[in-house]
C-alpha positions in Angstrom: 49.2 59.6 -37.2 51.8 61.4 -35.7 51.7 60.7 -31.7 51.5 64.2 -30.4 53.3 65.5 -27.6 51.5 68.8 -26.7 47.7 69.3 -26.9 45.6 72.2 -26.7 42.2 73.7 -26.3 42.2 76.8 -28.9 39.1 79.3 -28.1 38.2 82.9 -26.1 37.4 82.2 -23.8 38.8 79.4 -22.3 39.7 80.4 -18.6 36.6 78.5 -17.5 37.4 75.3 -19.6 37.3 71.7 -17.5 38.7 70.2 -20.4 42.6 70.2 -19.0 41.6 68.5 -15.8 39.8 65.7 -17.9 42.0 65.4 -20.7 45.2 65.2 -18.0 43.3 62.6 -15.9 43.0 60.5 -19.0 46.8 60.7 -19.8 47.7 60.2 -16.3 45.6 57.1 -16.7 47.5 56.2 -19.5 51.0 57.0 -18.3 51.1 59.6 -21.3 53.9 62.1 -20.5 51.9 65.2 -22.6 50.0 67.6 -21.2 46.7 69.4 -22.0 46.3 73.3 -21.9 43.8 75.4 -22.7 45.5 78.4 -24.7 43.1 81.9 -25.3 43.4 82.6 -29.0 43.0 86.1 -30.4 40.4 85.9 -32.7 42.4 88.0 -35.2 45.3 85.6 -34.9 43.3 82.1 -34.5 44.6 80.6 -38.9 48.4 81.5 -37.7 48.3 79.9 -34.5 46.8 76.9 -35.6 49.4 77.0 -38.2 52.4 77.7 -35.8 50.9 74.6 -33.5 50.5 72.5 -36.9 54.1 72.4 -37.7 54.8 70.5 -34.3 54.2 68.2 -32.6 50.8 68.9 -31.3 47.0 68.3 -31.5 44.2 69.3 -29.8 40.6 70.6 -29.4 38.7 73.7 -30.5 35.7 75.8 -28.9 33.7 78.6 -29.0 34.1 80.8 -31.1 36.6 78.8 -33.6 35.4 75.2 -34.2 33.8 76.9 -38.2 36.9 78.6 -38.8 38.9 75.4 -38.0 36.8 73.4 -40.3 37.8 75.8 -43.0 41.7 75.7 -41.7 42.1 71.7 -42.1 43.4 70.0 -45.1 41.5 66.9 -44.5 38.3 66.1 -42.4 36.8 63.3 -41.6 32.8 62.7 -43.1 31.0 63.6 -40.5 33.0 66.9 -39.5 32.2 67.9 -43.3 29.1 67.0 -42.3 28.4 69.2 -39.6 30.8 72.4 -41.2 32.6 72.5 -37.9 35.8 70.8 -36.4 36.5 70.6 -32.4 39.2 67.6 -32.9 42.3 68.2 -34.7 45.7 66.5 -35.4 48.8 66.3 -37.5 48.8 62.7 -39.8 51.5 61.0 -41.2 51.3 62.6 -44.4 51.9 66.1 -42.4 48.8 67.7 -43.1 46.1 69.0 -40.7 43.5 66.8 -40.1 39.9 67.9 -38.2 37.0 65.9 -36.3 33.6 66.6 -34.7 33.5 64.4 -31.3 30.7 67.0 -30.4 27.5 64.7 -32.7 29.1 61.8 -30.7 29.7 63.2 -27.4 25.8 64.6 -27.7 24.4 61.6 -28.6 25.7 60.2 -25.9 24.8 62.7 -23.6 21.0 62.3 -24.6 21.1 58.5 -24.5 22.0 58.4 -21.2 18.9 60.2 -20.0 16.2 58.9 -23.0 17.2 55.3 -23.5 16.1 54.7 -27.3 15.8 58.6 -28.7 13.1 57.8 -31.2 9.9 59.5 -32.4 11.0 63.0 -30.5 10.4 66.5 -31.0 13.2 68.4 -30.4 13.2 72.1 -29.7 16.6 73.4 -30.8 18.2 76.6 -29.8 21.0 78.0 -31.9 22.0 77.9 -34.9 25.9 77.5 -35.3 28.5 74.7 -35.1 27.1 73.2 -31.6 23.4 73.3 -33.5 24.6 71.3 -36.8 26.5 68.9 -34.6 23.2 68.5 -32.8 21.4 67.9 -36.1 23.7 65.4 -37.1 23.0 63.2 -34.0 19.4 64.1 -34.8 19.5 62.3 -38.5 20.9 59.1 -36.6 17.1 58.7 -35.0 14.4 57.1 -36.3 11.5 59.6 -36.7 12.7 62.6 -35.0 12.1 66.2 -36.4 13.7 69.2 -34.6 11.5 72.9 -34.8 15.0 75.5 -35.2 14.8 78.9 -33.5 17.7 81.5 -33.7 17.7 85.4 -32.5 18.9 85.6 -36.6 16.0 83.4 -38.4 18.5 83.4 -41.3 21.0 81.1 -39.8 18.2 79.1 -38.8 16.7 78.8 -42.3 20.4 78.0 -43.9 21.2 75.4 -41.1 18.1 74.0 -41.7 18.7 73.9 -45.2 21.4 71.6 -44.6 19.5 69.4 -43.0 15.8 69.4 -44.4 15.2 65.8 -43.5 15.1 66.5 -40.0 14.8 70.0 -38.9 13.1 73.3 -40.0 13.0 76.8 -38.8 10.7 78.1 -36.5 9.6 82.2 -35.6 8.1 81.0 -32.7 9.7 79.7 -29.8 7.1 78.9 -27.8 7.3 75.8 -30.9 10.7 75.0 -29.4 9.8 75.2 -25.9 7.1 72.8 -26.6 8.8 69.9 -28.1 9.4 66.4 -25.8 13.1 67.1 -26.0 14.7 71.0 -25.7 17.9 71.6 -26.6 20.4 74.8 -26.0 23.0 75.3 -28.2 23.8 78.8 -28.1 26.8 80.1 -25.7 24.0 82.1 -23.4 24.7 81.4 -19.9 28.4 80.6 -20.5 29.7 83.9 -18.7 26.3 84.9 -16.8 22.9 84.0 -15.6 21.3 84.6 -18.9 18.7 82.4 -20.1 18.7 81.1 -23.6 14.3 81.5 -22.9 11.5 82.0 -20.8 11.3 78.6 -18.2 7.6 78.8 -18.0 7.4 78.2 -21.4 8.9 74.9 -21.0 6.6 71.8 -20.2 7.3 69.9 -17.3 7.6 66.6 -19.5 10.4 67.9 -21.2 13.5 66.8 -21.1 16.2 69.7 -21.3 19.7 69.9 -22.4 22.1 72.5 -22.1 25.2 72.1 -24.1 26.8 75.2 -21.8 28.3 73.8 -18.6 29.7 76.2 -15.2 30.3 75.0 -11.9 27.6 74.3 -10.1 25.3 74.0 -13.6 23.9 77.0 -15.3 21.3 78.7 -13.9 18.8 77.6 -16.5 19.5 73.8 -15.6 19.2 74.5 -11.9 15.8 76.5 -12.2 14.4 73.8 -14.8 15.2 71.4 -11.8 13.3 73.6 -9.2 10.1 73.6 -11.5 10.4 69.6 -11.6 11.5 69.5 -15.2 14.5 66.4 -16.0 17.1 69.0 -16.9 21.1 68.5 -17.4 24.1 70.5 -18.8 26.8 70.4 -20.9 29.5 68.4 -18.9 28.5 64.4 -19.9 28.6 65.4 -23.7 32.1 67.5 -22.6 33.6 64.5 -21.1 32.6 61.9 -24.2 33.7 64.2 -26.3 37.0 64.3 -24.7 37.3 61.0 -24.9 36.1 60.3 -28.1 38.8 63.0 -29.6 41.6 61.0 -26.7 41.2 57.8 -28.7 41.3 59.8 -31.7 44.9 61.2 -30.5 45.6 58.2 -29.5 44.9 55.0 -30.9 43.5 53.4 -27.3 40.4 53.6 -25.4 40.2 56.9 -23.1 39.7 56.0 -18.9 36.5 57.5 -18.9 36.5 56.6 -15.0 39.3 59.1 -14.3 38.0 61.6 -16.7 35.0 61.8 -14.4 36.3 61.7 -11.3 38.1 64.6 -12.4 35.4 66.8 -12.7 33.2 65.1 -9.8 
């Protein structure tokens, strides 16, 4: 592929984004001379501008709201983006066209592995039901015996995600379902720019185990309330920070300092 020299986070918003201060540690660590911005996209304007960035040199990542849209915008993806429907890792290859990733189902494994050892024979209560849900579901089919319950404020986009993925996961009206399940998982944006909670804590059982795919300094309020009421809760920034990496080596070609790319954020 072509090496870039400019990379970018596409999204709106992005003014809260860690991901230039981990992606910049990581070519620091490197000695890579390109930099990592985060660039606010209008959402009227988000095909052109990936376009525009395209014909350069340049790569990058995408967030909310654009990672469907930029599935839809590469000429080539890779199995398990097209499996998901949604791209947050894209690049220019050698034969000039624009090619897409999801480093989210690997940065979310991850994430869970690091808290639940061997993720096997789990309910999983999943909130959501858009790109960040399907790459959840995609990590899901890689466990043995796991069967997520689907809850979304639309029920439609629960049923069609579900749809998609019928060997583990179906749709639930009920999310006292989700919030019963060994393993509860928010994939909706809620909490990103306030306090809002994605659903009622006391709901959730204290043997839980709780992910929030959000991250804000300090955590989100729904991680650090879980915590008070004794429940093993974490947010988004370990699946963040492996899916940096994982979309660094994609870049790249060598394996990301995951050290620095921590310390960054510490």
């Amino acid at each position: 592929m072509r090496v870039p020299e400019r990379l970018l986070l596409l999204g709106h918003p992005v003014s809260h984004s860690l991901s230039p201060r981990i992606q910049n540690a990581a070519l620091d660590a490197a000695q890579i001379a390109a930099r990592y911005e985060a660039l606010d996209v209008d959402p009227a304007s988000f095909e052109e501008t990936l376009r525009t960035l395209s014909d350069g040199r340049a790569a990058g990542n995408v967030t909310v709201p654009f990672k469907e849209r930029a599935f839809a915008a590469c000429k080539v993806v890779t199995p398990l983006a097209r499996r998901v429907g949604a791209v947050n890792t894209w690049w220019v290859a050698d034969d000039g066209l624009l090619h897409g990733d999801n480093t989210d189902v690997g940065g979310f494994d991850w994430m869970v592995r690091r808290e639940i050892a061997e993720p096997r024979a789990l309910s999983i209560g999943l909130i959501g039901a858009g790109g960040a849900a399907a790459a959840v579901l995609a990590a899901i089919e890689r466990w043995p015996n796991c069967l997520a319950h689907v809850w979304n404020r639309t029920p439609e986009r629960a049923r069609s995600l579900c749809e998609r993925f019928g060997s583990v996961a179906h749709p639930v009206d009920d999310i006292g379902v989700v919030a019963g399940a060994d393993v509860v998982v928010n994939a909706t944006s809620i909490g990103l720019k306030d306090d809002s909670l994605p659903i009622d804590l006391a709901l959730i059982r204290r043997e839980s185990v709780v992910f929030d795919l959000v991250y804000r300094p300090g955590e989100t309020r729904f991680v650090r309330e879980l915590r008070q009421r004794g429940v093993r809760a974490t947010d988004g920034l370990p699946m963040l920070v492996e899916q940096a990496a994982l979309a660094f080596e994609k870049w790249f070609g060598i394996t990301a300092d995951r050290a620095a790319m921590w310390s960054a954020v510490a």
